[in-house]
mmCIF file of the N, C-alpha and C atoms, coordinates in Angstrom:
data_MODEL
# 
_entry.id   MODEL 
# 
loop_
_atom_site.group_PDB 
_atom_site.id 
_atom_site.type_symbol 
_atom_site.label_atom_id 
_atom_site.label_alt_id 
_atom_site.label_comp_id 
_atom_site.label_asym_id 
_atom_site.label_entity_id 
_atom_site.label_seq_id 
_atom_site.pdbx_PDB_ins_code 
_atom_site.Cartn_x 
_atom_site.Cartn_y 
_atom_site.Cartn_z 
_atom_site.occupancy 
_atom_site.B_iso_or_equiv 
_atom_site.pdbx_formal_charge 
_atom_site.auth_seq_id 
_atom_site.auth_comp_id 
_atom_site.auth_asym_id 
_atom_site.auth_atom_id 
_atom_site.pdbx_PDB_model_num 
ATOM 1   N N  . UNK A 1 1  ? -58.914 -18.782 -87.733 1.00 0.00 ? 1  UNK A N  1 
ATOM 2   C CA . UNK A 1 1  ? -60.069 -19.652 -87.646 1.00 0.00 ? 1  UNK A CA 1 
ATOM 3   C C  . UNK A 1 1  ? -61.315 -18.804 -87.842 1.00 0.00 ? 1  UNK A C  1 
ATOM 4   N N  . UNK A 1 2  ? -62.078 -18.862 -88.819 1.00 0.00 ? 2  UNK A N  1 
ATOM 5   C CA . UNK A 1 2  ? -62.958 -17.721 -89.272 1.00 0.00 ? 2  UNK A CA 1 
ATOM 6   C C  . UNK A 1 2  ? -64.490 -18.695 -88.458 1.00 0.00 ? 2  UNK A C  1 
ATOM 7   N N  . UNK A 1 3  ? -64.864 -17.398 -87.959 1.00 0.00 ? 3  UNK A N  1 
ATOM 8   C CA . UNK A 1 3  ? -66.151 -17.495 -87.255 1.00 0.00 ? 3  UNK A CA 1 
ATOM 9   C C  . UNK A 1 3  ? -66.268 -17.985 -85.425 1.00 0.00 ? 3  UNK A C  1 
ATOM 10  N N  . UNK A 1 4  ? -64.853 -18.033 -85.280 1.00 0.00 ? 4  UNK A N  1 
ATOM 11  C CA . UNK A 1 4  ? -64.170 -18.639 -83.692 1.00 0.00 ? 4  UNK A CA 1 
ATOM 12  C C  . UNK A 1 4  ? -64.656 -17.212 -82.946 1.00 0.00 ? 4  UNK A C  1 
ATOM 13  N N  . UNK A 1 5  ? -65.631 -17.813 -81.933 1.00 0.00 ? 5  UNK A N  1 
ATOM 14  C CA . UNK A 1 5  ? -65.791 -16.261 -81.074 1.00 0.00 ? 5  UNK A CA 1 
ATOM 15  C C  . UNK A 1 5  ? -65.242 -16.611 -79.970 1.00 0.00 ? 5  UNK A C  1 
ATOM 16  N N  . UNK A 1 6  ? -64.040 -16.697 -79.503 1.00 0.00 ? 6  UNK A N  1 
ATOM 17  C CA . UNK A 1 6  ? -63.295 -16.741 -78.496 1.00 0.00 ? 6  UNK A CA 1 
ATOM 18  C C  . UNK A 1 6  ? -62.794 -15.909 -77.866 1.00 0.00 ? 6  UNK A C  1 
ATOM 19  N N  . UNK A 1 7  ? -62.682 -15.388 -76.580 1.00 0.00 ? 7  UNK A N  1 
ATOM 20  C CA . UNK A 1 7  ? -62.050 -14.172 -76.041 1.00 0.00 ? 7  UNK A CA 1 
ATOM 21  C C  . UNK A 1 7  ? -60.627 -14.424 -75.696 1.00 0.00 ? 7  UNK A C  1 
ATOM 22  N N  . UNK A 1 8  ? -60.108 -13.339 -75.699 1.00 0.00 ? 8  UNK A N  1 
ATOM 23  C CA . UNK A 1 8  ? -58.611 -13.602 -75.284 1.00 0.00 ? 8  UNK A CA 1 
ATOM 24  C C  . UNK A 1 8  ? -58.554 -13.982 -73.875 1.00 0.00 ? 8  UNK A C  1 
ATOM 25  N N  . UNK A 1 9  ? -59.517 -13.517 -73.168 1.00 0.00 ? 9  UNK A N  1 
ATOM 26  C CA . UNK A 1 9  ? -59.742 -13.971 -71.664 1.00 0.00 ? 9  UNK A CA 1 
ATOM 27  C C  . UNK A 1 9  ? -60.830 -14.847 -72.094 1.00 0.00 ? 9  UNK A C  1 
ATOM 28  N N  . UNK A 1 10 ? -60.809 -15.925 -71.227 1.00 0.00 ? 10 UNK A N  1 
ATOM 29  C CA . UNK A 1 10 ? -61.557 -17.107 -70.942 1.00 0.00 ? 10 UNK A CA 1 
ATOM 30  C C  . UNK A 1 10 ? -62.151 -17.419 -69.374 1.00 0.00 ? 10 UNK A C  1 
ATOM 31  N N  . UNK A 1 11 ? -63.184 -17.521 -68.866 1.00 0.00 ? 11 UNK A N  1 
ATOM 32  C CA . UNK A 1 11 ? -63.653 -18.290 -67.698 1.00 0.00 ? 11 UNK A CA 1 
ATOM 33  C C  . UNK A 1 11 ? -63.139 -19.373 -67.402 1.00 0.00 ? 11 UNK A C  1 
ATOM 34  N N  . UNK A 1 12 ? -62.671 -19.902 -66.715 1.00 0.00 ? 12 UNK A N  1 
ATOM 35  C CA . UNK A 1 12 ? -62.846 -21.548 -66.297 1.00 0.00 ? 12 UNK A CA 1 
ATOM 36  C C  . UNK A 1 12 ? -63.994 -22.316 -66.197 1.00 0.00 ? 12 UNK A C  1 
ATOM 37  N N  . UNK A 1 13 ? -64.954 -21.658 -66.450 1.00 0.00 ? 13 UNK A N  1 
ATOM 38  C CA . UNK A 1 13 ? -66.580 -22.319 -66.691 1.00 0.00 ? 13 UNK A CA 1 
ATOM 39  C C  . UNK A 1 13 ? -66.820 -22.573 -68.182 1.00 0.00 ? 13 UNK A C  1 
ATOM 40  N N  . UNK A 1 14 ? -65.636 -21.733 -69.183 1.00 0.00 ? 14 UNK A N  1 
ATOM 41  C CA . UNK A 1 14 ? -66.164 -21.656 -70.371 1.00 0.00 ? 14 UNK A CA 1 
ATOM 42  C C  . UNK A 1 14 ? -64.976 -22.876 -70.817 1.00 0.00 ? 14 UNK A C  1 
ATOM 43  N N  . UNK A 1 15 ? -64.091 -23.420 -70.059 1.00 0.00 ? 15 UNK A N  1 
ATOM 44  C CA . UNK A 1 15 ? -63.280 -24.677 -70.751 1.00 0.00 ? 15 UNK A CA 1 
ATOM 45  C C  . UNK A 1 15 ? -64.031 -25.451 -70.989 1.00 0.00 ? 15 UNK A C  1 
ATOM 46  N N  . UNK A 1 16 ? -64.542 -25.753 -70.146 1.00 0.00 ? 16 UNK A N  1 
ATOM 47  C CA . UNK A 1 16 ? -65.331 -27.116 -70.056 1.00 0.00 ? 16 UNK A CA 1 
ATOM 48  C C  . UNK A 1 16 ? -65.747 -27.452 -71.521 1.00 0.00 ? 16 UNK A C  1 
ATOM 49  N N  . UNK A 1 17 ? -67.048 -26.710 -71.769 1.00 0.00 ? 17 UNK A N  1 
ATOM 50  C CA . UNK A 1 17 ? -67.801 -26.652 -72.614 1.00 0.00 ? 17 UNK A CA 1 
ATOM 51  C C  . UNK A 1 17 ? -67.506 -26.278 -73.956 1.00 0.00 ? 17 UNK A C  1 
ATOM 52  N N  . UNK A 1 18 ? -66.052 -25.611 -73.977 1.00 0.00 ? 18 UNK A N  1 
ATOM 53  C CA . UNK A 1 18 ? -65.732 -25.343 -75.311 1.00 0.00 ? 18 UNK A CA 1 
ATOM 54  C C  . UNK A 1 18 ? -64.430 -25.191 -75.240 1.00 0.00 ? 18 UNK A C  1 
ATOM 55  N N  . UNK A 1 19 ? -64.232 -26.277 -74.894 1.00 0.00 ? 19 UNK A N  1 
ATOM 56  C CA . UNK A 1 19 ? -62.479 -27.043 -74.791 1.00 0.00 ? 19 UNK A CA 1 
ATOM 57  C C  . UNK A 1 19 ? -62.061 -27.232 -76.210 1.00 0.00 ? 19 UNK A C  1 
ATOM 58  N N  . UNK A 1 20 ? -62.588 -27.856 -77.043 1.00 0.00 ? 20 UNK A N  1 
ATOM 59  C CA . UNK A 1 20 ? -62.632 -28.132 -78.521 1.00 0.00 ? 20 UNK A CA 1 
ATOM 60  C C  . UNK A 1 20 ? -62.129 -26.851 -79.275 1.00 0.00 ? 20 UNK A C  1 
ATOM 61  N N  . UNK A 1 21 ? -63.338 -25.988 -79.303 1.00 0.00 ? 21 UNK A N  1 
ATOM 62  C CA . UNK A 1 21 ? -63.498 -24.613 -80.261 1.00 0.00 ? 21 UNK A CA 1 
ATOM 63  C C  . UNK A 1 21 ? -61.667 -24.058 -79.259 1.00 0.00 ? 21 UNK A C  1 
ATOM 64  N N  . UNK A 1 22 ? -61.579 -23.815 -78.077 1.00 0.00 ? 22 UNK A N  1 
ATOM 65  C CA . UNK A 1 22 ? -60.514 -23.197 -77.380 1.00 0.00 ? 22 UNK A CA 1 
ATOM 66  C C  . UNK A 1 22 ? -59.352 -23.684 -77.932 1.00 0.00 ? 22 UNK A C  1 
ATOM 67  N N  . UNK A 1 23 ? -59.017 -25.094 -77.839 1.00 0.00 ? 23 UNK A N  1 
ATOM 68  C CA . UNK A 1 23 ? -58.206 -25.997 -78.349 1.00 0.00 ? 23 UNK A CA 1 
ATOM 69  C C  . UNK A 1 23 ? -57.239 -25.583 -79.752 1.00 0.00 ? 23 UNK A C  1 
ATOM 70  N N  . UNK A 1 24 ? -58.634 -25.918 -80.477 1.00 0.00 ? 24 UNK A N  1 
ATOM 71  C CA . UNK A 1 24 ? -58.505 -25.579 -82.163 1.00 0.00 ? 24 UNK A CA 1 
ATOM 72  C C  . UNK A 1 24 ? -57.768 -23.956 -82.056 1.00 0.00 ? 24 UNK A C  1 
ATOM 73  N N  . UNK A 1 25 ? -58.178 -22.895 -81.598 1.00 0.00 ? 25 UNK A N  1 
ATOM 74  C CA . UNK A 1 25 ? -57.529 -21.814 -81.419 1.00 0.00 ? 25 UNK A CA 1 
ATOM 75  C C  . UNK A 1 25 ? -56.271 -21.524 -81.131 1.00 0.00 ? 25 UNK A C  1 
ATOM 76  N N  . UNK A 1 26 ? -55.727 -22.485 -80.075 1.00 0.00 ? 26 UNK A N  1 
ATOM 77  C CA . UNK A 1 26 ? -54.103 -22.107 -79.995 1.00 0.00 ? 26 UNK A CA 1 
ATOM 78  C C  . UNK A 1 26 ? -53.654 -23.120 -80.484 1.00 0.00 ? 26 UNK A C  1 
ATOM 79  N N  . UNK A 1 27 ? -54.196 -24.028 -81.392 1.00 0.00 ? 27 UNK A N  1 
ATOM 80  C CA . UNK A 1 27 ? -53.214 -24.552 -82.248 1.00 0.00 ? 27 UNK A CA 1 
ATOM 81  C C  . UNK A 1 27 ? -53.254 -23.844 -83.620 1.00 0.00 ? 27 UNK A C  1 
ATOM 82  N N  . UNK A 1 28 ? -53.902 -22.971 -83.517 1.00 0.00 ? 28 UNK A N  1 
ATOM 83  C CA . UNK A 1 28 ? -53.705 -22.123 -85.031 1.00 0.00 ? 28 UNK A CA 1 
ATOM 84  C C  . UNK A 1 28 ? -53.216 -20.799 -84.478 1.00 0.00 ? 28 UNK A C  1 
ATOM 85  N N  . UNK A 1 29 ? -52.328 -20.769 -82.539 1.00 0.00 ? 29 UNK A N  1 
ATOM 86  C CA . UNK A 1 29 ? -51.107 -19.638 -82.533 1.00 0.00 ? 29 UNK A CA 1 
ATOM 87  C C  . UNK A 1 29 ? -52.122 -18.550 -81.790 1.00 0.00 ? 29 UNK A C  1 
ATOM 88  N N  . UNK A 1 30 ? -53.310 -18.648 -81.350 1.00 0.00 ? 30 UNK A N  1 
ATOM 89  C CA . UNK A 1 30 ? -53.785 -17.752 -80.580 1.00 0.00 ? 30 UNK A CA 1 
ATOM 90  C C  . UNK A 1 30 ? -53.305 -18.042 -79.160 1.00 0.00 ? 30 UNK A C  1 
ATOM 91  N N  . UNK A 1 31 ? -53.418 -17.332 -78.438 1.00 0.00 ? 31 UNK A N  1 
ATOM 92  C CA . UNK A 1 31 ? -53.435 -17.708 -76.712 1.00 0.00 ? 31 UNK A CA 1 
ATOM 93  C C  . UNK A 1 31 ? -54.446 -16.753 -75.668 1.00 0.00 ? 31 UNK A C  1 
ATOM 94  N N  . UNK A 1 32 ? -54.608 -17.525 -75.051 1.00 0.00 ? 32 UNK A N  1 
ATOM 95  C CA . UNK A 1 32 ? -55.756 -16.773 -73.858 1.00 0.00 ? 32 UNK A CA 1 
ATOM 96  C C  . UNK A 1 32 ? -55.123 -16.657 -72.471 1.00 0.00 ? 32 UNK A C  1 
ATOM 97  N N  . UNK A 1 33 ? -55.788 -15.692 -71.610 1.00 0.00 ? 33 UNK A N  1 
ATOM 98  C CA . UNK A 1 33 ? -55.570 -15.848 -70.428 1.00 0.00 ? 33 UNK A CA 1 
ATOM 99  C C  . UNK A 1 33 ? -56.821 -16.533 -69.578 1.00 0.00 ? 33 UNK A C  1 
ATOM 100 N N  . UNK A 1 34 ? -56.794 -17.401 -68.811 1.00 0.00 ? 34 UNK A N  1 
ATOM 101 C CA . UNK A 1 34 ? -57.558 -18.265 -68.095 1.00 0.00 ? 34 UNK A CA 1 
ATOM 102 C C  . UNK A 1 34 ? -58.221 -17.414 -66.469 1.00 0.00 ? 34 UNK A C  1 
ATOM 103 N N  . UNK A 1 35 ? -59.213 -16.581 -66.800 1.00 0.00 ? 35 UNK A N  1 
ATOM 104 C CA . UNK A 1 35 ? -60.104 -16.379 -65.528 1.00 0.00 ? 35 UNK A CA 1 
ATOM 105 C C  . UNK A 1 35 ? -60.497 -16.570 -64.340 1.00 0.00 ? 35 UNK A C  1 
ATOM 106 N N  . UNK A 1 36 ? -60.443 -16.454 -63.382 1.00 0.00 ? 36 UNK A N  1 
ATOM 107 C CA . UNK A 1 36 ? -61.607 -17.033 -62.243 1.00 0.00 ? 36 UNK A CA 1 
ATOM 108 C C  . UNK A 1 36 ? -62.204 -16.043 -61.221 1.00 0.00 ? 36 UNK A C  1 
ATOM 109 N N  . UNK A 1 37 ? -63.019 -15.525 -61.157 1.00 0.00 ? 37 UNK A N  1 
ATOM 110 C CA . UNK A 1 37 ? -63.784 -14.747 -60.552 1.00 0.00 ? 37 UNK A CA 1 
ATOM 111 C C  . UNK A 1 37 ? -62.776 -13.225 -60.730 1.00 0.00 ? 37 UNK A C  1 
ATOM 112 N N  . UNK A 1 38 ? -62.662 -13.093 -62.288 1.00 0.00 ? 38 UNK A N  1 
ATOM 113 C CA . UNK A 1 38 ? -61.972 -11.808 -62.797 1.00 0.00 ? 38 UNK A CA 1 
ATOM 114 C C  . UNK A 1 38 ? -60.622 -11.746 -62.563 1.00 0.00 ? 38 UNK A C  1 
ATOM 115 N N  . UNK A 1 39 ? -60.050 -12.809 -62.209 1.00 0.00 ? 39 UNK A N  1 
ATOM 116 C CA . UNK A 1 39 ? -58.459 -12.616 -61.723 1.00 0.00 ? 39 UNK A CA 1 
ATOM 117 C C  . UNK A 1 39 ? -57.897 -13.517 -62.757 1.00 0.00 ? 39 UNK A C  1 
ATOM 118 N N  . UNK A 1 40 ? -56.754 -13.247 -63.422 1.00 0.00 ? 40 UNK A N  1 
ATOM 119 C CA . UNK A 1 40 ? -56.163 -14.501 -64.091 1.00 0.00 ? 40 UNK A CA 1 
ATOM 120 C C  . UNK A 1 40 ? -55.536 -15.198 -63.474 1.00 0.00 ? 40 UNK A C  1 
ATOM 121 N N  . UNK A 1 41 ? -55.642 -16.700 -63.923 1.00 0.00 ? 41 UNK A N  1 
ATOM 122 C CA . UNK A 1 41 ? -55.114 -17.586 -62.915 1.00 0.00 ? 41 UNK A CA 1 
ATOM 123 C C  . UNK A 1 41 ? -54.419 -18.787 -63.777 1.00 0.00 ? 41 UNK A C  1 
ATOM 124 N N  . UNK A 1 42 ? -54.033 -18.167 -65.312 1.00 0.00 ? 42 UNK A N  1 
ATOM 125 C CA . UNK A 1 42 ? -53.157 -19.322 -66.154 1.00 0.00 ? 42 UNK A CA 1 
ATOM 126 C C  . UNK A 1 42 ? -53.245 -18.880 -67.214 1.00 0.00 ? 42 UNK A C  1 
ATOM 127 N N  . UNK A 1 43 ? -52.205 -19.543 -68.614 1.00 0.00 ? 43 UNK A N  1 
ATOM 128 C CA . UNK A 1 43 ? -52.242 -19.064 -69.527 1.00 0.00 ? 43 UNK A CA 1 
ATOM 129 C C  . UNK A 1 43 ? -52.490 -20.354 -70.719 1.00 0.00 ? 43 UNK A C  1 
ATOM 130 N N  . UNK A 1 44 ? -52.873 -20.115 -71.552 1.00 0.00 ? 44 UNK A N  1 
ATOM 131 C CA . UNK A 1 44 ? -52.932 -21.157 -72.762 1.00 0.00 ? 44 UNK A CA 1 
ATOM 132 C C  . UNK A 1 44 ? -52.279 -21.115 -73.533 1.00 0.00 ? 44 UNK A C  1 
ATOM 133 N N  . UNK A 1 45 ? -51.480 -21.093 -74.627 1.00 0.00 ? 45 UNK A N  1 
ATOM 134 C CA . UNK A 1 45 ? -50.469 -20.420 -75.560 1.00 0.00 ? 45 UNK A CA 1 
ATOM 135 C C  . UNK A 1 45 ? -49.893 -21.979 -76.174 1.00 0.00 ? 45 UNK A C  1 
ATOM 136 N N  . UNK A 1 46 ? -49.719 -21.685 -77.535 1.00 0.00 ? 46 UNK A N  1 
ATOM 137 C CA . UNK A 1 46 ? -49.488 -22.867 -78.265 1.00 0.00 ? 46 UNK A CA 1 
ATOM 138 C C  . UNK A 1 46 ? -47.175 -22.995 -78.037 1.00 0.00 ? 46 UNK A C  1 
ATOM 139 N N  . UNK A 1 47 ? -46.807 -23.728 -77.990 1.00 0.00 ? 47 UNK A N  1 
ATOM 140 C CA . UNK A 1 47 ? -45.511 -24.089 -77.546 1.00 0.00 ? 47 UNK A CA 1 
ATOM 141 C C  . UNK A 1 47 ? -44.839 -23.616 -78.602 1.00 0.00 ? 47 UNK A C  1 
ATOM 142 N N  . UNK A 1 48 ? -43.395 -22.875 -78.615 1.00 0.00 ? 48 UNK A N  1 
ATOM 143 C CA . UNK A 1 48 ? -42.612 -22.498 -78.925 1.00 0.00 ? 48 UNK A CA 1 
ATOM 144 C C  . UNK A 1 48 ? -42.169 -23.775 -80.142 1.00 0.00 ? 48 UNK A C  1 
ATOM 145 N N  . UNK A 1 49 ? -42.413 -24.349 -80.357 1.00 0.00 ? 49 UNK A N  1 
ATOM 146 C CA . UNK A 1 49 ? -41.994 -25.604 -81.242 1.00 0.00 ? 49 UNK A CA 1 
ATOM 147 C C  . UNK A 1 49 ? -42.371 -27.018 -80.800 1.00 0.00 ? 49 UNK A C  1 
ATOM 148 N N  . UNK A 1 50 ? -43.051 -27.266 -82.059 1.00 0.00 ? 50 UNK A N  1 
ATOM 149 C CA . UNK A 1 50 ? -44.241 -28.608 -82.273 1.00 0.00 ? 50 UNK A CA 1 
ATOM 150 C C  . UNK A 1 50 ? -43.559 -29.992 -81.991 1.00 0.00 ? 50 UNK A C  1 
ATOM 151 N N  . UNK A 1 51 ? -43.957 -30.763 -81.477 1.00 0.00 ? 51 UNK A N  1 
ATOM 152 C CA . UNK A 1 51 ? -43.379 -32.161 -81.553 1.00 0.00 ? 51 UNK A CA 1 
ATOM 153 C C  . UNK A 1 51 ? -43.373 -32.959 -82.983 1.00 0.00 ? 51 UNK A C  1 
ATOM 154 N N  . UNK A 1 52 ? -42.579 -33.382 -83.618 1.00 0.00 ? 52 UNK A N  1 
ATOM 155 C CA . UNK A 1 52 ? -42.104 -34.178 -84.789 1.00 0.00 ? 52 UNK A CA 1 
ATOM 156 C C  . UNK A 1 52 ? -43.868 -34.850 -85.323 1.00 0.00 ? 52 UNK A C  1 
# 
């Protein structure tokens, strides 16, 4: 996704607001780890195989 400034780590302050741009990212196979006051606390990652 050319011009996506997304970190591999993410805030939970930064879903909110850029759920979309985040979104679009692991469906084109990126994944993040999900933040909260510097600790990870979840992962995002697009599924091992797509629904039909």
């Amino acid at each position: 996704m050319a011009g996506t400034r997304v970190r591999p780590g993410i805030t939970r302050q930064d879903l909110r607001p850029r759920s979309g741009e985040i979104v679009d990212a692991v469906a084109d196979g990126r994944s993040f780890t999900v933040t909260r006051d510097g600790h990870p606390i979840g992962r995002l990652l697009r599924p091992l195989t797509l629904p039909p």
